[in-house]
C-alpha positions as CSV (number, residue, x, y, z in Angstrom):
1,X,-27.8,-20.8,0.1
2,X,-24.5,-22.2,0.9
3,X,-23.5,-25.6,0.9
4,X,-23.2,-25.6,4.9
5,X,-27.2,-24.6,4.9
6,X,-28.1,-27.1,2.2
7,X,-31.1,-29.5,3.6
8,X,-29.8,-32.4,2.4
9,X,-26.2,-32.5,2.5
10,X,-24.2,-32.4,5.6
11,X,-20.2,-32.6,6.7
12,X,-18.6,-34.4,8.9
13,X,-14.5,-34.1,9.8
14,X,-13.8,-33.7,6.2
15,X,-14.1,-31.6,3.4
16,X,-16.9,-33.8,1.7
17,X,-20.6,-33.4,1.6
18,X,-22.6,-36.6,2.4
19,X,-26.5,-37.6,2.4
20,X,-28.0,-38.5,5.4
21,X,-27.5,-42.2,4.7
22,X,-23.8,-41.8,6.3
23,X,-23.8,-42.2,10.1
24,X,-21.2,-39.8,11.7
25,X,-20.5,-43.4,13.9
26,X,-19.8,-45.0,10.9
27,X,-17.5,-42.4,9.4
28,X,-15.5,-42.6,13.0
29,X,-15.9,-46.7,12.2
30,X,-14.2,-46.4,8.5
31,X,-11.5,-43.9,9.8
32,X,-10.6,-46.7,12.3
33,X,-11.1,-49.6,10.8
34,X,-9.0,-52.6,11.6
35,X,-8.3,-54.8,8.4
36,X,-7.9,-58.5,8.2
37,X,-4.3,-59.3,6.1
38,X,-6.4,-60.6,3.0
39,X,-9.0,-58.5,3.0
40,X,-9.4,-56.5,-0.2
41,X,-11.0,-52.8,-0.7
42,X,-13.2,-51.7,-4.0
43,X,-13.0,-47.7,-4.3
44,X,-15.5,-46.0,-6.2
45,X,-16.8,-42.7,-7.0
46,X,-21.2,-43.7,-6.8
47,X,-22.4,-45.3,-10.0
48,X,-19.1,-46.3,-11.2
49,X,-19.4,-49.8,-11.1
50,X,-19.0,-50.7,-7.6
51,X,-21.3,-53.8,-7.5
52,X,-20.2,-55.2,-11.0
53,X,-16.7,-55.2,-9.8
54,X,-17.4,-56.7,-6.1
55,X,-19.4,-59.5,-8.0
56,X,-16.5,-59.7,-10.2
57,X,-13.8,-60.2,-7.7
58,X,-16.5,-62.3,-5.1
59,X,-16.7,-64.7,-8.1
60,X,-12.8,-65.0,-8.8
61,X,-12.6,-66.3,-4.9
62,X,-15.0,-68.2,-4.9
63,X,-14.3,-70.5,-8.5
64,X,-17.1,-68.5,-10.9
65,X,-19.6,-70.4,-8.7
66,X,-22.5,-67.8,-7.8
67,X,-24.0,-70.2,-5.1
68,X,-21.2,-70.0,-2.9
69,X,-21.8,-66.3,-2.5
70,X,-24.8,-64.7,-0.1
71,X,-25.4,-61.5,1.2
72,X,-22.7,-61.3,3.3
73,X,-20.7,-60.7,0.3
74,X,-22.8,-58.1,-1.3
75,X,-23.3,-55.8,1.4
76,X,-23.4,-52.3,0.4
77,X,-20.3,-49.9,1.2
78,X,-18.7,-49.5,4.2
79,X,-20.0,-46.0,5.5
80,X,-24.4,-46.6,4.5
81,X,-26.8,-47.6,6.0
82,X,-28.9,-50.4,4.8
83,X,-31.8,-48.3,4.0
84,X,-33.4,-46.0,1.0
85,X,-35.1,-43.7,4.0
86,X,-33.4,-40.9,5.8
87,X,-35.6,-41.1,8.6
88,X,-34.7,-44.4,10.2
89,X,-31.0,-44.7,9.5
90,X,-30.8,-44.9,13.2
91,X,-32.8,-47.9,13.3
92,X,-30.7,-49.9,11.1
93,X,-26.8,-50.4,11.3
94,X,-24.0,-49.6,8.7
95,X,-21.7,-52.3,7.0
96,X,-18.6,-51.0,8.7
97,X,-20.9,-52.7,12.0
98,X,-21.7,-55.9,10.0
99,X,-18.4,-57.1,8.5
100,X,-16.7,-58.1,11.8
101,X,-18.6,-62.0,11.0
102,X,-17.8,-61.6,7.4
103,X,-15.7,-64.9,6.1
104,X,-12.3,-63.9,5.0
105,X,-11.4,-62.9,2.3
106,X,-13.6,-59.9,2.5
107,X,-14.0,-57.8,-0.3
108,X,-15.0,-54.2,1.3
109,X,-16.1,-51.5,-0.8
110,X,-15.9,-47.7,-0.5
111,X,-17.5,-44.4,-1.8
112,X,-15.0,-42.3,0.5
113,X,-12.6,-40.2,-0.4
114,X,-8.9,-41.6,0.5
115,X,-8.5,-39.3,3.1
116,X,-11.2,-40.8,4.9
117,X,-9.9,-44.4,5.4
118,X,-7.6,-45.7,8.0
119,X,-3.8,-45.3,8.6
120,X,-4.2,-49.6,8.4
121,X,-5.4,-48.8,5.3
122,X,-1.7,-47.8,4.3
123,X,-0.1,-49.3,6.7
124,X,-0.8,-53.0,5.9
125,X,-0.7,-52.1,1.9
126,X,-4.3,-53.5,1.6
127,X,-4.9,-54.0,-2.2
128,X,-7.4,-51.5,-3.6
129,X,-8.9,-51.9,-6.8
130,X,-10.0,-48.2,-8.2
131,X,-12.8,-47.8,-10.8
132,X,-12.7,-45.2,-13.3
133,X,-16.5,-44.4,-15.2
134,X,-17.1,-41.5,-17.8
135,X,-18.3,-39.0,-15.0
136,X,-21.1,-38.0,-17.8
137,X,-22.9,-41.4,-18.1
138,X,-21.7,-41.5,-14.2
139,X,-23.9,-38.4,-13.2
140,X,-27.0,-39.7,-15.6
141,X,-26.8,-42.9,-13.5
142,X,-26.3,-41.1,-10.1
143,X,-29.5,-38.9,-10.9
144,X,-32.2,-41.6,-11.7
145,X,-30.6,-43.8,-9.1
146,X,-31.3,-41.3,-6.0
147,X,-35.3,-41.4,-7.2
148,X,-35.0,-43.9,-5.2
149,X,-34.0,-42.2,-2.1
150,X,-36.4,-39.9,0.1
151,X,-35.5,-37.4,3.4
152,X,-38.7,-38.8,4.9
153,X,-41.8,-40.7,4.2
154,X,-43.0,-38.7,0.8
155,X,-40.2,-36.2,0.4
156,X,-38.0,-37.0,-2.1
157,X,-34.4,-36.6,-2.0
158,X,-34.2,-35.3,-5.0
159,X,-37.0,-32.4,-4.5
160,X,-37.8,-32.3,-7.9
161,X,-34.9,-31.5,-9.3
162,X,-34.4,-31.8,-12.9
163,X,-31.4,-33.3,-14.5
164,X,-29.8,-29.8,-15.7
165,X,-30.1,-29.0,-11.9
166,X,-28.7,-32.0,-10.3
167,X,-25.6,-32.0,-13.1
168,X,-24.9,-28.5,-12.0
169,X,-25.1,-29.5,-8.6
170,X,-22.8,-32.5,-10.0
171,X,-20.4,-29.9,-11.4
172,X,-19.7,-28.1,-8.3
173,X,-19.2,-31.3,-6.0
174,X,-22.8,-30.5,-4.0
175,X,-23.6,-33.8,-4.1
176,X,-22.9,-36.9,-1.8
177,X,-20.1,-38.1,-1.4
178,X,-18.2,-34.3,-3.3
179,X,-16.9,-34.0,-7.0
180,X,-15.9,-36.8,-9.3
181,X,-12.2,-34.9,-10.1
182,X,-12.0,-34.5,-6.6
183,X,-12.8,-38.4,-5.3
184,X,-10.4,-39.4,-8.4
185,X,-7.6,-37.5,-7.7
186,X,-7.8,-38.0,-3.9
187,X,-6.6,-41.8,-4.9
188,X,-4.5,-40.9,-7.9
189,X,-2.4,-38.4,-5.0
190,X,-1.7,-41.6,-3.4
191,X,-0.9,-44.2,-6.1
192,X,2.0,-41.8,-6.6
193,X,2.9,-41.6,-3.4
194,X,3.5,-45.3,-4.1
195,X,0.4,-47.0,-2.1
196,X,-1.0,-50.1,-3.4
197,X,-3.8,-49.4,-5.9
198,X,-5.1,-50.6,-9.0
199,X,-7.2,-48.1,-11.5
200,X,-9.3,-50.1,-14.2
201,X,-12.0,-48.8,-16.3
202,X,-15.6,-49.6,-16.3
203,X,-15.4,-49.0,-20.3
204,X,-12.4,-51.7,-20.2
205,X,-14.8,-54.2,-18.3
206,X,-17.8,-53.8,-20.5
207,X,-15.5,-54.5,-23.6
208,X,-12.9,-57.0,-22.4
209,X,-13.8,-57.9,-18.6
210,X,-11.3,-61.4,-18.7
211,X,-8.5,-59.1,-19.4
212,X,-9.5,-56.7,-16.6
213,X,-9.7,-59.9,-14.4
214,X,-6.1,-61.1,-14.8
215,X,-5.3,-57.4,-13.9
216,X,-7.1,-58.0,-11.1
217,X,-6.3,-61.4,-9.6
218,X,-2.3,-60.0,-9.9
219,X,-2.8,-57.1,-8.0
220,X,-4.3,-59.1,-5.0
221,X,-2.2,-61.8,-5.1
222,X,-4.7,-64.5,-6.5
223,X,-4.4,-66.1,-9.6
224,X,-7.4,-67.3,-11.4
225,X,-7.6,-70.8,-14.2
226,X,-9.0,-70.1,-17.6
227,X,-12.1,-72.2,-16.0
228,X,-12.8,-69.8,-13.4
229,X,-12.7,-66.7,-15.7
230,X,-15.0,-68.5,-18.0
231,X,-17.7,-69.1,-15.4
232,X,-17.4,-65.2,-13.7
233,X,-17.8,-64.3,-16.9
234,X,-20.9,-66.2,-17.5
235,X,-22.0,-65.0,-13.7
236,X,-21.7,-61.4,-14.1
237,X,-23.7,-60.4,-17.2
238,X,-26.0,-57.7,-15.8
239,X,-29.0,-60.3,-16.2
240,X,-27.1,-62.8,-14.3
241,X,-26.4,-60.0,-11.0
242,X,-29.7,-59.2,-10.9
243,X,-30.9,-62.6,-10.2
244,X,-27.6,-63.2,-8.2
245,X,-28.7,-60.4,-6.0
246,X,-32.4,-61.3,-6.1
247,X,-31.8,-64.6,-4.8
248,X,-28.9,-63.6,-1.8
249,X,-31.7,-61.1,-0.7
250,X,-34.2,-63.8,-0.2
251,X,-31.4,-65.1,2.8
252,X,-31.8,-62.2,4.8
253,X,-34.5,-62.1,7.5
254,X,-35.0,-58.4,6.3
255,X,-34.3,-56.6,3.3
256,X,-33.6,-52.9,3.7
257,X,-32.2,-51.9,0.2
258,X,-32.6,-54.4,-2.4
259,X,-29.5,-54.6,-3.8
260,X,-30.9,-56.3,-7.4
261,X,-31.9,-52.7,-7.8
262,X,-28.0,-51.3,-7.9
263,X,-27.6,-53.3,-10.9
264,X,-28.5,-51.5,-14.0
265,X,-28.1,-52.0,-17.8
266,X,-24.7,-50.9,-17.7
267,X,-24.2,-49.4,-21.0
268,X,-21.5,-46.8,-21.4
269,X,-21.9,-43.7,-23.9
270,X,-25.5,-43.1,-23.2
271,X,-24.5,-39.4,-22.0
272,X,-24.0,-38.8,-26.0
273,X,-27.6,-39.6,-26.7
274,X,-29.5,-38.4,-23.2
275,X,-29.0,-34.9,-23.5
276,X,-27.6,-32.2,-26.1
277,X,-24.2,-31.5,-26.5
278,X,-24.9,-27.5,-24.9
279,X,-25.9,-29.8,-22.0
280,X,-22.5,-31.4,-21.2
281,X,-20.1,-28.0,-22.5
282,X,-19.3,-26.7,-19.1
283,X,-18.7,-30.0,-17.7
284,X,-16.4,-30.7,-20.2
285,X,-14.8,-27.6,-19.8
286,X,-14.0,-27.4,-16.1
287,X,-13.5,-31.2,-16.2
288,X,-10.4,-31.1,-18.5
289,X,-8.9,-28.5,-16.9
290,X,-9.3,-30.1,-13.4
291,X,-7.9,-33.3,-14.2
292,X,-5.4,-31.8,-17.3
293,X,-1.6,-33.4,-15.3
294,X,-3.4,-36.4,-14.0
295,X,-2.3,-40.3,-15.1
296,X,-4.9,-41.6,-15.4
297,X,-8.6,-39.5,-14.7
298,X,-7.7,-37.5,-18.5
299,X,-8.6,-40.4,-20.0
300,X,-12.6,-39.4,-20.6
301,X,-11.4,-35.4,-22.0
302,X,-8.0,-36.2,-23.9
């Protein structure tokens, strides 16, 4: 079976595959998308630390103070739909539809590819803030995370896959949202075409996250006190998100996904102590050679 004819996956203009969380309307939505001048974009490949560095940079704004944030500010990423079941995504609207009554500044997050994104994108040099994770404790996250997804009421997206499967899958790029190499290099093609992105590392944040934050509030223009980086600090410890999240869920009318559950423990290395080191050889192998003359992706296979 190819790709094309895989249940599950699905294209739409564009070379990546996507679940059936992503609304054609809403890819047409992102590839359109008028920005506001201080609005700031996160870029992640899935599982990569998208919500810890939204919290992050919601807390920077707003003084380290969690109670000025709600769920407005940790919606999910542009192109889902706020719902873990395939069969009503058309009952239930994407961000990209919700953000128009977002206060400024709005911090936006992606799973897309660059190519995906708007020509305002470029065109207004919106500050992007790029997270790098070790793809191998990236896909072990990815796999027990989309338990949580089904196609339809008691299917499963997953359909029983076991790991081995689903990292083979992973290796290939036949699952949503493509390859890792290929997401990361999409974005490290136009850093050097000069656009205005910053690549950190999750690994960086989990060892020396107020360093990571001054990085941060210079690349989008907003510098931060020593007080304020003491208190996001203290307000996004993976204990703390979860009851963040818990509580800005308990605003909305309705909850869809419950966004407490995209916070997990967090740790890096546990690829090492998962699964065998036979397990991870041809990922490493086809990894290194793919991202070999990159800046800054070679970092996890140097």
């Amino acid at each position: 079976m190819s790709i094309q004819e895989d249940p599950v996956l699905r294209y739409y203009k564009g070379p990546t595959p996507f679940f059936p969380l992503i609304k054609d309307a809403a890819i047409d939505a992102v590839r359109s998308f008028t920005y506001r001048e201080d609005d700031i974009l996160v870029a992640t490949y899935p599982k990569c630390g998208t919500h810890f560095v939204n919290e992050v940079i919601q807390l920077m704004i707003h003084d380290g103070d969690p109670t000025k944030l709600d769920h407005r500010h940790r919606r999910i990423c542009l192109e889902i739909a706020d719902t873990t079941d395939f069969s009503k995504v058309g009952e239930v609207k994407s961000s990209v539809e919700l953000v128009d009554t977002d206060p400024s500044p709005r911090v936006l997050m992606t799973h897309l590819c660059s190519s995906y994104l708007s020509n305002e994108t470029w065109q207004k040099r919106i500050p992007i803030v790029y997270v790098f994770r070790d793809p191998r404790d990236a896909v072990l996250s990815y796999y027990e995370f989309m338990k949580h997804f089904q196609l339809r009421e008691g299917e499963p997206f997953l359909q029983g896959k076991s790991f081995e499967q689903y990292l083979s899958e992973y290796i290939k790029g036949k699952v949503p949202f493509g390859g890792w190499c290929e997401h990361a290099l999409s974005y490290e093609e136009r850093f050097k075409n000069g656009e205005n992105i910053l690549f950190i590392y999750y690994e960086d944040m989990k060892k020396d996250l107020s360093t990571v934050i001054k990085k941060i509030a210079k690349h989008i223009s907003r510098p931060v006190s020593d007080d304020v980086i003491g208190k996001t600090l203290a307000n996004s410890t993976v204990d703390a998100m979860r009851q963040n999240y818990t509580e800005a869920n308990k605003m909305k009318r309705k909850v869809n996904i419950d966004l407490s559950k995209f916070i997990k423990t967090g740790v890096s290395g546990n690829w090492k102590k998962d699964h065998s080191e036979q397990t991870w050889k041809h990922l490493n192998e086809i990894f290194r050679e793919m991202v070999k003359d990159t800046q800054f992706a070679k970092t996890y296979f140097d």
